[in-house]
C-alpha positions as CSV (number, residue, x, y, z in Angstrom):
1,X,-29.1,-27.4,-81.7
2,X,-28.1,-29.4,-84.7
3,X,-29.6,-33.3,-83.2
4,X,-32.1,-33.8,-80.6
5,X,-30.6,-36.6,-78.3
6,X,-32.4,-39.1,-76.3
7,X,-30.7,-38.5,-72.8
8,X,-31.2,-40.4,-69.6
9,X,-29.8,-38.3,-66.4
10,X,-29.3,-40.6,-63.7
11,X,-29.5,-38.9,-60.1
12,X,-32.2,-35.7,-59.8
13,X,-30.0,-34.2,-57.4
14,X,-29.0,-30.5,-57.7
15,X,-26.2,-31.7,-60.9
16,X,-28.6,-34.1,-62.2
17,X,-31.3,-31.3,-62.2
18,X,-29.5,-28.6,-63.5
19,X,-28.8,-30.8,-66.5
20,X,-32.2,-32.4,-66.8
21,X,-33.5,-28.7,-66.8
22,X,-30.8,-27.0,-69.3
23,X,-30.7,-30.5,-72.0
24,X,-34.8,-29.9,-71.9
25,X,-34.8,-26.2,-72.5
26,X,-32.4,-26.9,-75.2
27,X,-34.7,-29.3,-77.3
28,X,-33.3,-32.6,-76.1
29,X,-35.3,-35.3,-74.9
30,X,-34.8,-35.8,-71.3
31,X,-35.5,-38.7,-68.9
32,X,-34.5,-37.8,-64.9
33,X,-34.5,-41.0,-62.7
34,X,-34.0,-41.2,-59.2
35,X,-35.0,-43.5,-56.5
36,X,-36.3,-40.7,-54.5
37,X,-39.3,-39.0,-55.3
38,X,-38.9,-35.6,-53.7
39,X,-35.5,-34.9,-55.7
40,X,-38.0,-34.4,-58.8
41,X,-39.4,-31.2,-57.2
42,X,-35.9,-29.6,-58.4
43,X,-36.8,-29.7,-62.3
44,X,-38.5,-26.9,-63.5
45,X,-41.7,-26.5,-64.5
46,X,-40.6,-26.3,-68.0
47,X,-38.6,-29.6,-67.8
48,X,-40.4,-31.0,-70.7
49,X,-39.0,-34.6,-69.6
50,X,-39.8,-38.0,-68.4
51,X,-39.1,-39.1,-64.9
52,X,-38.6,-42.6,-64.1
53,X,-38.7,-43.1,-59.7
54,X,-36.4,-46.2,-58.8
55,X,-33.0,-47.7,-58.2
56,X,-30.7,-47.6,-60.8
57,X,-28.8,-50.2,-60.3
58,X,-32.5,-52.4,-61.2
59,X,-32.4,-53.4,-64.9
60,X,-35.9,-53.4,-65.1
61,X,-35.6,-49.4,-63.9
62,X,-33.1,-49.2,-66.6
63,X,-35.5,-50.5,-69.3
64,X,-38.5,-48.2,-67.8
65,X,-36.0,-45.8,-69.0
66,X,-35.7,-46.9,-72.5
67,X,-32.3,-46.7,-71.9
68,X,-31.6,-49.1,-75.0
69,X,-33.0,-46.3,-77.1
70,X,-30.4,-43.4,-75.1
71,X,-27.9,-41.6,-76.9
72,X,-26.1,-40.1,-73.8
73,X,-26.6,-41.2,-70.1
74,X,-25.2,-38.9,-67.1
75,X,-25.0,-40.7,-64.3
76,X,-24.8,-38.2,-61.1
77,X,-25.6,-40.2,-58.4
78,X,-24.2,-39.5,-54.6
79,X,-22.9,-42.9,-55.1
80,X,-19.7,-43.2,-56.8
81,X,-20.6,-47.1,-56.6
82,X,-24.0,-46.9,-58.4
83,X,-22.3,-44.4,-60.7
84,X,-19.7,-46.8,-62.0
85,X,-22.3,-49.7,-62.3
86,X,-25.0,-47.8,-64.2
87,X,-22.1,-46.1,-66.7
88,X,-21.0,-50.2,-66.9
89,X,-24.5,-51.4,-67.5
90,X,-25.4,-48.4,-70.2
91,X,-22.1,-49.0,-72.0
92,X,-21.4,-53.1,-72.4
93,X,-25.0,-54.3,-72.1
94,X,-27.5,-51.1,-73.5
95,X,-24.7,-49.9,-75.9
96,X,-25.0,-46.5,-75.3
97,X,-22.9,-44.6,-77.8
98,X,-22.0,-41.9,-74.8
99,X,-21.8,-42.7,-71.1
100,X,-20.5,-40.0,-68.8
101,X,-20.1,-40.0,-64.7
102,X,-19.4,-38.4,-61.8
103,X,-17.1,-39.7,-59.3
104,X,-16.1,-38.3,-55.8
105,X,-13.2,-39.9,-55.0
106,X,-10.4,-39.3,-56.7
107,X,-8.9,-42.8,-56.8
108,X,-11.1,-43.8,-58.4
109,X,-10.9,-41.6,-61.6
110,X,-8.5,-44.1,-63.5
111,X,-11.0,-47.4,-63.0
112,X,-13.8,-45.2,-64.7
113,X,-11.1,-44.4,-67.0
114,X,-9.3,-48.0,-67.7
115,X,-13.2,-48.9,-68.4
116,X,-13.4,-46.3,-71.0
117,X,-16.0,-43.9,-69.1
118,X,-15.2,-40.5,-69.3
119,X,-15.9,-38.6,-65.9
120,X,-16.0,-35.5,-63.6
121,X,-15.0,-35.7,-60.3
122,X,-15.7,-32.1,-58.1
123,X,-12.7,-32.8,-56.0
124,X,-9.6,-32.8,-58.6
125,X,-11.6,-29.6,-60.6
126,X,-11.9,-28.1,-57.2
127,X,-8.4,-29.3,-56.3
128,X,-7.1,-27.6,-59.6
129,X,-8.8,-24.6,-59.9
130,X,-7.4,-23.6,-56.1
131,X,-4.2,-25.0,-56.9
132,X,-4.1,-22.4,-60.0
133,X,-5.1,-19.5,-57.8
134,X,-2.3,-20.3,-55.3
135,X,-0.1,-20.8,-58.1
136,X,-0.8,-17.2,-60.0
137,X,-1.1,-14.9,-56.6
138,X,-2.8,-12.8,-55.4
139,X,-2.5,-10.1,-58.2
140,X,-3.8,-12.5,-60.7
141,X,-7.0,-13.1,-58.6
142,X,-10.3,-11.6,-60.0
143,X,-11.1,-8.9,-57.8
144,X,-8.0,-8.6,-55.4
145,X,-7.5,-5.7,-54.4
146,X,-4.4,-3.8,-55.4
């Protein structure tokens, strides 16, 4: 790891914990915050990490956070709504160098876009990745049979 980053995952739920967990095994420091208490039990005992319980969309949860003082915030949330509004809030009023969400619905991909958040969305990589199977048959397939 060449820099330690301050990073603030936004949504403990099995995305947001895998990456709380890996970013914390792999030096960084690592806040998980979620408005529900019981998605925390998914960190590892390892996670070396902070977690902040409340709603996101809250600034003072967002300040709990330090989140003036992140250099990455993931927001993961269920909530494409609450995704787009924390990735807004982080970017134009904490100036969070990098802001990064998840969105479900495909639609709205380009709004996160036109506001210059870059995201993931589980339906177009899902979407694309079946497409490409389709697309290069069934010989092309790992482990078809011949």
């Amino acid at each position: 790891m060449t820099k330690r980053l301050y990073i603030v995952v936004v949504g403990c739920g099995r995305l947001g914990s895998i990456l709380a967990n890996r970013l914390s095994r792999e030096g960084h420091w690592v806040v998980a915050m979620d408005q529900n208490p019981a998605t925390f039990n998914d960190l590892s005992p390892d996670f070396s990490g902070f977690r902040v319980e409340g709603d996101a969309t809250r600034r003072a949860v967002l300040q709990e956070a330090k989140l003036g003082q992140a250099d990455v915030v993931i927001a993961t949330t269920h909530d494409d709504n609450v995704n787009l509004m924390v990735a807004q809030v982080a970017k134009g009023l904490f100036q969070v160098p990098q802001v990064m969400a998840r969105v479900f619905d495909p639609r709205r991909e380009q709004v996160y876009t036109q506001l210059g958040i870059p995201t993931i969305c589980p339906t177009s990589v899902a979407a694309r990745m079946l497409f490409d199977m389709v697309a290069d048959g069934p010989d092309q397939r790992e482990g078809a049979s011949s």
